[in-house]
C-alpha positions as CSV (number, residue, x, y, z in Angstrom):
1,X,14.9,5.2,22.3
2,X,13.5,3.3,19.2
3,X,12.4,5.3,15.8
4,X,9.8,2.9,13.5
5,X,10.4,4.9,10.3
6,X,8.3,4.5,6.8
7,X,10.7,3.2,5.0
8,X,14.8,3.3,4.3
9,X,14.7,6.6,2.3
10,X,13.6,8.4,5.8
11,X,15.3,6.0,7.8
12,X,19.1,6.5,6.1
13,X,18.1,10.4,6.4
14,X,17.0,10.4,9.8
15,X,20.4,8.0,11.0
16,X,22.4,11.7,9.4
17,X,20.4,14.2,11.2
18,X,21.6,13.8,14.8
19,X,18.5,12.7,16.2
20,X,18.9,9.9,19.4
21,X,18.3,6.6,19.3
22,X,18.0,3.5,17.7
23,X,16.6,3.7,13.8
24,X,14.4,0.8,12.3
25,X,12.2,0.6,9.3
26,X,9.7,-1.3,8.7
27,X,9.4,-2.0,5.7
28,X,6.0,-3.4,3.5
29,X,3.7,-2.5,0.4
30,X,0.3,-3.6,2.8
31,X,-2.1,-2.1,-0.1
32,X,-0.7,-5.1,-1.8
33,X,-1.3,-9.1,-1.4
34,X,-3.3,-10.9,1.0
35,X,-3.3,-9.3,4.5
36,X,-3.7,-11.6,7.4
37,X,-4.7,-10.2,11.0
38,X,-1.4,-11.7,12.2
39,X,2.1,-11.2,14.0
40,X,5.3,-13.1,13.9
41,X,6.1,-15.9,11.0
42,X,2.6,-16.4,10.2
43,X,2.5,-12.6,9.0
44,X,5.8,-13.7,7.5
45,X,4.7,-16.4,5.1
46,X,1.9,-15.2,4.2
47,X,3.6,-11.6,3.1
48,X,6.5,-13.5,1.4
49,X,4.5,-15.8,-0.3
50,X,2.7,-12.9,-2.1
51,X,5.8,-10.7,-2.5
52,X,7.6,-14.0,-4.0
53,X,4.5,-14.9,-6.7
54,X,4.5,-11.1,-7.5
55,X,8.2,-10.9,-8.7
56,X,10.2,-9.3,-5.3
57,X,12.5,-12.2,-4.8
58,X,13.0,-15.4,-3.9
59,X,10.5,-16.7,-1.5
60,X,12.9,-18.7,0.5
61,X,16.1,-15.9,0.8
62,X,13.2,-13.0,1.8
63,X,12.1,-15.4,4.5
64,X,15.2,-16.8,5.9
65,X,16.3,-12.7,5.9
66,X,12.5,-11.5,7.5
67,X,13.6,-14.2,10.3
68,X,17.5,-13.1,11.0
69,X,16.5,-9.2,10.9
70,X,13.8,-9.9,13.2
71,X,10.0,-7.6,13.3
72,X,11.8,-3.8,14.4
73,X,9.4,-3.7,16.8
74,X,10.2,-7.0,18.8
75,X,12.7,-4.7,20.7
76,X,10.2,-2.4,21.6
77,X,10.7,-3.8,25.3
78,X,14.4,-2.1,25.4
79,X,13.5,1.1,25.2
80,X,11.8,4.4,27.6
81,X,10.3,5.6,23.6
82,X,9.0,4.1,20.8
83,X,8.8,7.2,17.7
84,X,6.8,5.9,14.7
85,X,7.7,8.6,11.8
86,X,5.0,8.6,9.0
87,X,3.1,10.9,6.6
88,X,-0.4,11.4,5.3
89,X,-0.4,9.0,2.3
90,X,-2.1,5.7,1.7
91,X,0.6,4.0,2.0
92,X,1.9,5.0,5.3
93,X,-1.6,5.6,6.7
94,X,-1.6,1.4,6.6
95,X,1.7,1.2,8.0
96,X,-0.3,4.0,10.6
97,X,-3.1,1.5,11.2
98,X,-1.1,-1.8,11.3
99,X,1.1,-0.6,14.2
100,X,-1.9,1.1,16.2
101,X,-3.7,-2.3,15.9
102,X,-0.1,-3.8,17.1
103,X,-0.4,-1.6,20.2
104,X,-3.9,-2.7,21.1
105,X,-2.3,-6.2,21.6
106,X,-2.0,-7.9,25.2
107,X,1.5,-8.6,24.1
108,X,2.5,-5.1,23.2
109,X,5.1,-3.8,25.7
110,X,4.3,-1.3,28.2
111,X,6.8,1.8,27.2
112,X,6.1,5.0,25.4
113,X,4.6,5.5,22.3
114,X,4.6,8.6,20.5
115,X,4.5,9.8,16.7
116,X,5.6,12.1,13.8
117,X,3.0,12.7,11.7
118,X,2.1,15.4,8.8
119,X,2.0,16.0,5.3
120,X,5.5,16.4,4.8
121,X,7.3,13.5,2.7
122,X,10.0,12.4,4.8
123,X,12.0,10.8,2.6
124,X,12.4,14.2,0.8
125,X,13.8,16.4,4.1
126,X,17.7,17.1,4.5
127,X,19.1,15.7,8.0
128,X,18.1,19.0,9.3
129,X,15.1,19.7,9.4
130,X,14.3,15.9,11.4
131,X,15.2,17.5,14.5
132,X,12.4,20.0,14.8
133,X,9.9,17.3,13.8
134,X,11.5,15.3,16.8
135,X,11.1,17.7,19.4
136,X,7.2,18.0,18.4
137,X,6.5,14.1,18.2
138,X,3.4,13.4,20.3
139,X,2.1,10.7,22.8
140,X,-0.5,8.7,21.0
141,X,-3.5,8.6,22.3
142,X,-5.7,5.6,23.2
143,X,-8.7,6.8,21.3
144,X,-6.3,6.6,18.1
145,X,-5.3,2.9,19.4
146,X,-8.7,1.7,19.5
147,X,-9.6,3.4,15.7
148,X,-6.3,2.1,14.2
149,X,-7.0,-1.1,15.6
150,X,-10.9,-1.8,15.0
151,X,-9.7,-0.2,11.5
152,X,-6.8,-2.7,10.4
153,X,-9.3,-5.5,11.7
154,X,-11.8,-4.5,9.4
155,X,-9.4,-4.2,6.4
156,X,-8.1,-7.9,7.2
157,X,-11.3,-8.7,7.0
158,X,-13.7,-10.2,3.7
159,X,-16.2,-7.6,3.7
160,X,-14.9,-3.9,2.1
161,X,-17.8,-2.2,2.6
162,X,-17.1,-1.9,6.3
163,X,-14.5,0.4,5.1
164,X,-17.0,3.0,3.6
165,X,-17.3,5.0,6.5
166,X,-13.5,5.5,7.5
167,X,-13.5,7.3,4.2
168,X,-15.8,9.8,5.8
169,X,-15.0,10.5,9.1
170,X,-12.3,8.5,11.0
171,X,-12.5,10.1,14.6
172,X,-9.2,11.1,15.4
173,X,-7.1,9.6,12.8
174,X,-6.9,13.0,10.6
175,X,-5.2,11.8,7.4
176,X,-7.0,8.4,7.2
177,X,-10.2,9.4,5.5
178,X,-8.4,10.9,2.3
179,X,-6.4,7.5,2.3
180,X,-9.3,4.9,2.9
181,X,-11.3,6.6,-0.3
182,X,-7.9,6.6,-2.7
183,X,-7.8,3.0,-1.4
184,X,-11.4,1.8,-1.7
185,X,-10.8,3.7,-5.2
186,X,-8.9,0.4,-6.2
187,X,-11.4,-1.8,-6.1
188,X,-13.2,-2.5,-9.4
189,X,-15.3,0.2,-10.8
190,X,-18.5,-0.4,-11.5
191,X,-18.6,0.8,-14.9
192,X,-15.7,-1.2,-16.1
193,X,-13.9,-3.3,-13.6
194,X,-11.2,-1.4,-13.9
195,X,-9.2,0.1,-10.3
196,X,-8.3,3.6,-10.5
197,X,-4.9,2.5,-10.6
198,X,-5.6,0.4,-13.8
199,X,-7.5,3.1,-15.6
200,X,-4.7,5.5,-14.9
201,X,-2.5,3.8,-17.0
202,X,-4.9,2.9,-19.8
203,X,-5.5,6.4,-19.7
204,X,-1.8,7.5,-20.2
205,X,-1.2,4.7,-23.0
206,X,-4.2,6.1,-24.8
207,X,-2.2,9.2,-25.5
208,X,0.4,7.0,-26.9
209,X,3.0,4.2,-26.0
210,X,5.1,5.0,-23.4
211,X,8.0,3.0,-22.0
212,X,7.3,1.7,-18.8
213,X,9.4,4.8,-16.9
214,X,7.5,7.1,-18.9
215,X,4.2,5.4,-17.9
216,X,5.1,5.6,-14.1
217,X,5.5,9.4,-14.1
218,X,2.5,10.2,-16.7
219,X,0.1,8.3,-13.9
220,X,1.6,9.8,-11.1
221,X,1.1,13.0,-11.7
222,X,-2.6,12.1,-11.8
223,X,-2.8,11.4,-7.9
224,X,-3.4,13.7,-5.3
225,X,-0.4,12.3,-2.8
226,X,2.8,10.2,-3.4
227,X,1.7,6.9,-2.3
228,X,2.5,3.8,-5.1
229,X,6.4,3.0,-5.5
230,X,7.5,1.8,-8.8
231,X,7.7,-2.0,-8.6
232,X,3.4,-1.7,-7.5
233,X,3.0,0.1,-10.4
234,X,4.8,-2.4,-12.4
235,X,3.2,-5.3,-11.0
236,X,-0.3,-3.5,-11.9
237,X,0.9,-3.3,-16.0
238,X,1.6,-6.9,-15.5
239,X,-1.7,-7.5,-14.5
240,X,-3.3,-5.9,-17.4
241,X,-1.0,-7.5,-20.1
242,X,-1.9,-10.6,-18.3
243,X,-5.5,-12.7,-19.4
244,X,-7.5,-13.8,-22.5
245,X,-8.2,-10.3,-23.3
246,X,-4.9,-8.2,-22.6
247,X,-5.7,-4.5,-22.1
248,X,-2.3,-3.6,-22.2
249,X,0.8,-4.6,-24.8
250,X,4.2,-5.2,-22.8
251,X,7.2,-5.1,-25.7
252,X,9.4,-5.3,-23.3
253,X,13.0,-7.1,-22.7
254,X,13.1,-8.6,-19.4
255,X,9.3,-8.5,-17.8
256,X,10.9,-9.9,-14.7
257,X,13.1,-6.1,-14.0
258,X,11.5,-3.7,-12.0
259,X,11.4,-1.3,-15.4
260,X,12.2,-3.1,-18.2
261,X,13.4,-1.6,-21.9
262,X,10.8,-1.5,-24.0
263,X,7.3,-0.1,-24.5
264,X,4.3,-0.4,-23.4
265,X,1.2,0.2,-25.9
266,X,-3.0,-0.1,-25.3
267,X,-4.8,-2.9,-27.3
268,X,-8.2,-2.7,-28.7
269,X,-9.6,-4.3,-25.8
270,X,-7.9,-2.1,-23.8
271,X,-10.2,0.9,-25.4
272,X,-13.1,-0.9,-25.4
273,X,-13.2,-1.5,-21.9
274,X,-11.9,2.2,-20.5
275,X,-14.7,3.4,-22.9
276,X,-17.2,1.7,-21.1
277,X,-17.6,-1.0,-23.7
278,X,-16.3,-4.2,-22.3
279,X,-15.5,-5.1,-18.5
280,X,-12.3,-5.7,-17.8
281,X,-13.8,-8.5,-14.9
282,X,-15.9,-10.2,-17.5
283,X,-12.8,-10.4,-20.2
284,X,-9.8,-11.8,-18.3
285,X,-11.6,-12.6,-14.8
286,X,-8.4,-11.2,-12.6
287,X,-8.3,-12.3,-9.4
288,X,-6.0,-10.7,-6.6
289,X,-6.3,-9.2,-2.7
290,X,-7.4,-6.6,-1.6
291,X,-6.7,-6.8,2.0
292,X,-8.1,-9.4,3.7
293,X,-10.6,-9.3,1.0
294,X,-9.5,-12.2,-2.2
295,X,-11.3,-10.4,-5.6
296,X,-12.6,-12.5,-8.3
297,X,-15.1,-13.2,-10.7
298,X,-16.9,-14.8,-7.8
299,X,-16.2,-12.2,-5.3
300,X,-17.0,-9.1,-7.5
301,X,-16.6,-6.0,-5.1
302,X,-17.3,-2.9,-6.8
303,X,-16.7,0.5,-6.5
304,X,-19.2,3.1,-7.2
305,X,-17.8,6.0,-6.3
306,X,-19.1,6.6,-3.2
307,X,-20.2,3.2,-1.9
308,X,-19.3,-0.6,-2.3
309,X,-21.9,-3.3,-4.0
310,X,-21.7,-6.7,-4.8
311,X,-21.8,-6.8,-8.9
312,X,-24.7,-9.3,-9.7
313,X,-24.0,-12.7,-11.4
């Protein structure tokens, strides 16, 4: 038996609890970077070329490591069971769609796959309380195959709108709606260019400076679900101290440290744009991925609120 866990918080957890079997992770931030509709070292470079530009390592070490550890799921084929152990958040609910679109592959090895799946953090539970979950996991179904798949195709893909209606009704995939509109939520808005994401933290240094720690916990006790780990959120501040116009001011020691020393301040065009003033789009002209989707001045994707336009030129 093979488990596919969320990460290694659950995975080191699950190893203690007494549970059967074989424990991977598979590990990725896929709300972040360019996502190809790929497998195997094509996935691979792509993925570490991002993770590399964006701070994570060393481009060459992560994929000389992503080679000798191998995809978790290329043993799939040595085992009765695969279990794929994940929760209700965005960011698992991508790991969720990339692996049903995995199984809708020609390629995929015939064996049984079945899930654990709720609102329950697992990285959170004591060793004993995994076994219970165990003994409920579930065969999944080919109707959740087909909308995981067709799903992760369209968010691969260059058009976002096409992910407006997951965010309403996703068939049999429960916990995806909630996670396609947090996720479609960090696109530009249309009233300032600004992500939710991005506006959370301008929010939070509005208040006051914080040091990048304190900033992390102000904005995420604004979301709904635990879903953004510390180096995205970092990577995100980077972003907005970045550009002509920086919204953000980054007095910090090291940039390059997942949370540096320091602190981290709004500038004056940070308050004109989260007043509605400025666009942050128009001042600094970010580009960066959103999926398969690559944003920029050129590709302006904007979020309404409830639908995705095309801001005009």
């Amino acid at each position: 038996m093979l488990h596919i866990t969320n990460g290694d918080s659950t995975r080191v957890t699950l190893e203690q609890s007494g549970v059967p079997g074989t424990i991977r992770s598979w590990d990725d931030i896929l709300h972040e970077g360019p996502i190809p509709l790929a497998i195997g070292d094509d996935w691979r470079r792509a993925r570490v070329r991002y993770l590399a530009s964006a701070g994570y390592g060393a481009e060459e070490e992560m994929l000389r490591d992503q080679r000798a550890n191998g995809d978790p799921l290329d043993g799939a084929d040595r085992h009765d069971e695969v279990v794929f152990w994940f929760e209700h958040d965005l960011h698992d609910q991508l790991l969720l769609l990339r692996h049903l679109w995995w199984l809708s592959l020609p390629s995929t090895p015939r064996t049984r796959y079945s899930i654990v799946i709720g609102t329950d953090y697992l990285g959170l539970l004591k060793p004993e309380q995994f076994p219970a979950r165990f003994d409920a996991r579930r065969e999944i179904a080919a109707d959740e195959i087909a909308t995981g798949a067709a799903a992760w195709t369209i968010y691969c893909g260059d058009d976002p709108r096409a992910l407006v209606p997951l965010a309403r009704n996703a068939g049999p995939l429960r916990y995806l709606p909630n996670a396609m509109h947090r996720l479609l939520e960090e696109l530009p808005s249309a009233g300032n260019g600004l992500s939710r994401s991005e506006r959370q933290i301008l929010d939070v240094l509005a208040e006051g400076p914080r040091s990048p720690g304190q900033a992390f916990v102000a904005c995420a006790g604004r979301e709904e679900e635990i879903w953004m780990g510390d180096w995205s959120f970092w990577t995100i501040v980077k972003r907005l101290a970045a550009g002509p116009q920086p919204l953000v001011g980054a007095d910090v020691a090291n940039p390059a440290d997942r949370f540096p020393e320091g602190t981290l301040t709004i500038t004056d065009a940070g308050r004109q744009v989260l007043a509605g003033r400025a666009d942050h789009i128009a001042l600094n002209a970010p580009s960066r991925w959103f999926g398969g989707t690559r944003l920029s001045p050129e590709r302006d994707w904007r979020w309404t609120g409830s639908s995705v336009q095309r801001a005009s030129p």
